[in-house]
Structures are given as structure tokens and as C-alpha cells.
C-alpha positions as CSV (number, residue, x, y, z in Angstrom):
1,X,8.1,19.1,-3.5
2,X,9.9,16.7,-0.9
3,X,9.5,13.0,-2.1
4,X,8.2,10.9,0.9
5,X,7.7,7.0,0.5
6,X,4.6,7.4,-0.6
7,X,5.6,9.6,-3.5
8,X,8.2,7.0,-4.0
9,X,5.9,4.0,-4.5
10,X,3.8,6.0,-6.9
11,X,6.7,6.6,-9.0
12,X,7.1,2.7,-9.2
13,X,3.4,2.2,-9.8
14,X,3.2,5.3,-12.4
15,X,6.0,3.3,-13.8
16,X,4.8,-0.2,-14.2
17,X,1.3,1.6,-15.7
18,X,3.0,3.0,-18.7
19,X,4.0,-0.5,-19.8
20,X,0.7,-1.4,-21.2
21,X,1.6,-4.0,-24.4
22,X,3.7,-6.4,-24.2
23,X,6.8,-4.4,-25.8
24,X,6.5,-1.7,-23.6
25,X,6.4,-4.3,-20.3
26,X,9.5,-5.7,-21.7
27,X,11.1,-2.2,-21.7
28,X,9.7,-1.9,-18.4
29,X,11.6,-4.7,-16.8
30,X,14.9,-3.7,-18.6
31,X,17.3,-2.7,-15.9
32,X,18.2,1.0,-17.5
33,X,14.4,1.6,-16.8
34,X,15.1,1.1,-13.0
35,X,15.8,4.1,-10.4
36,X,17.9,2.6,-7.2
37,X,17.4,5.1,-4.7
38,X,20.4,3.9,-2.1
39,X,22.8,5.2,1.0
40,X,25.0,2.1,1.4
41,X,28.5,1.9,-0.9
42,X,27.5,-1.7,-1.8
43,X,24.0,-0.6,-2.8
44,X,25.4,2.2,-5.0
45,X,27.8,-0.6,-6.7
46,X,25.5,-3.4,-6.7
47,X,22.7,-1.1,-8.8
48,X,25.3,0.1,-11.4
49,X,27.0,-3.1,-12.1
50,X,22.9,-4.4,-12.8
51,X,23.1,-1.5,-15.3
52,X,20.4,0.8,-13.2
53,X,20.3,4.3,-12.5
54,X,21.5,5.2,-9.0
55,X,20.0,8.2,-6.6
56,X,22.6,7.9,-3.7
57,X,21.3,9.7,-0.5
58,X,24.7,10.7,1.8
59,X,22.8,10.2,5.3
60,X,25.5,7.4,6.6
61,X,28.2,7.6,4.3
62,X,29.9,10.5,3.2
63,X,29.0,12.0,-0.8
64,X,32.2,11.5,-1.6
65,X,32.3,7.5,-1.0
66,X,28.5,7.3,-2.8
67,X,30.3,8.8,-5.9
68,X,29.7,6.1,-8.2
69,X,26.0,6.7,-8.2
70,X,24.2,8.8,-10.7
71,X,23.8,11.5,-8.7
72,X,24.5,12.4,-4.7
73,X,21.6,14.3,-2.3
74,X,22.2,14.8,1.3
75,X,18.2,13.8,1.7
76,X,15.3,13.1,-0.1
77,X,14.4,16.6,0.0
78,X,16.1,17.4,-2.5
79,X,14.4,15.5,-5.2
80,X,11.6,15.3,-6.8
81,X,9.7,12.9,-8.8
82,X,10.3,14.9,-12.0
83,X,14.1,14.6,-11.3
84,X,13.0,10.7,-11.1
85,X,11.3,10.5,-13.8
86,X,14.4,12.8,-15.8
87,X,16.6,9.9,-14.9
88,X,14.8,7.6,-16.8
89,X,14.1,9.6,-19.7
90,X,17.8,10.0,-20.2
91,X,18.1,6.4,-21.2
92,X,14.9,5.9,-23.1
């Protein structure tokens, strides 16, 4: 399935949801709970130095230079919310 941004803000919605008490919203907010989806260098810094998970897309910078993030895709195409939500569950 290729992600669009309206897949993309129902990630972020389906997120928030599941923090229904108070514990859980807390979680929620943490930073580890958080999936950057960038294509800048700085962006890809910027999100790991806040502790997030990073999802750098090489449209104007090379792979190589978006290295630091969590994990490199020429496009959005080549994720899918699953992957998304994979990221997430790998530091819960």
C-alpha cells in the first residue's frame, strides 16, 4: 500500500487514540513514541537528538547523507503504515 498524507495523519490520529488513561497519554507524548518522517539532513539530526524515530525519504538529498535516520526510502512508496507502526513497537 503506498502511504499518502492522508494515510499519514491517520497514523497520528490512530496513535493519539490508543492513549486512552492517563498513563498511556503520558507514554504517548514520550518522544520514543514519535515517527519523524523527514528529507532534510537537519530534520534527520534534529529528530534523533529529541530521541524519535526517524523515516528519512532521499528525494533532495542523497541516502547516503540521511544516514543517521532509522531507516532510508527513496519515496513514500515504499512504506507502509505497518512498517510505521513496526517502528514504534520496537521501542515499546
Amino acid at each position: 500500500m503506498q502511504l499518502s498524507t492522508a494515510d499519514l495523519c491517520l497514523f497520528q490520529l490512530a496513535q493519539c487514540s490508543r492513549a486512552g488513561d492517563s498513563g498511556r497519554s503520558q507514554r504517548a507524548r514520550q518522544p520514543e513514541c514519535c515517527v519523524v518522517i523527514e528529507d532534510a539532513v537537519v530534520g534527520v539530526q534534529a529528530a534523533k537528538a529529541a530521541g524519535m524515530h526517524c523515516l528519512a525519504v532521499a528525494t533532495t538529498h542523497a541516502a547516503e547523507k540521511l544516514a543517521e535516520a532509522d531507516r532510508v526510502v527513496p519515496d513514500l512508496t515504499h512504506v507502509t503504515v505497518g512498517e510505521l507502526m513496526g517502528m514504534l513497537q520496537a521501542s515499546s
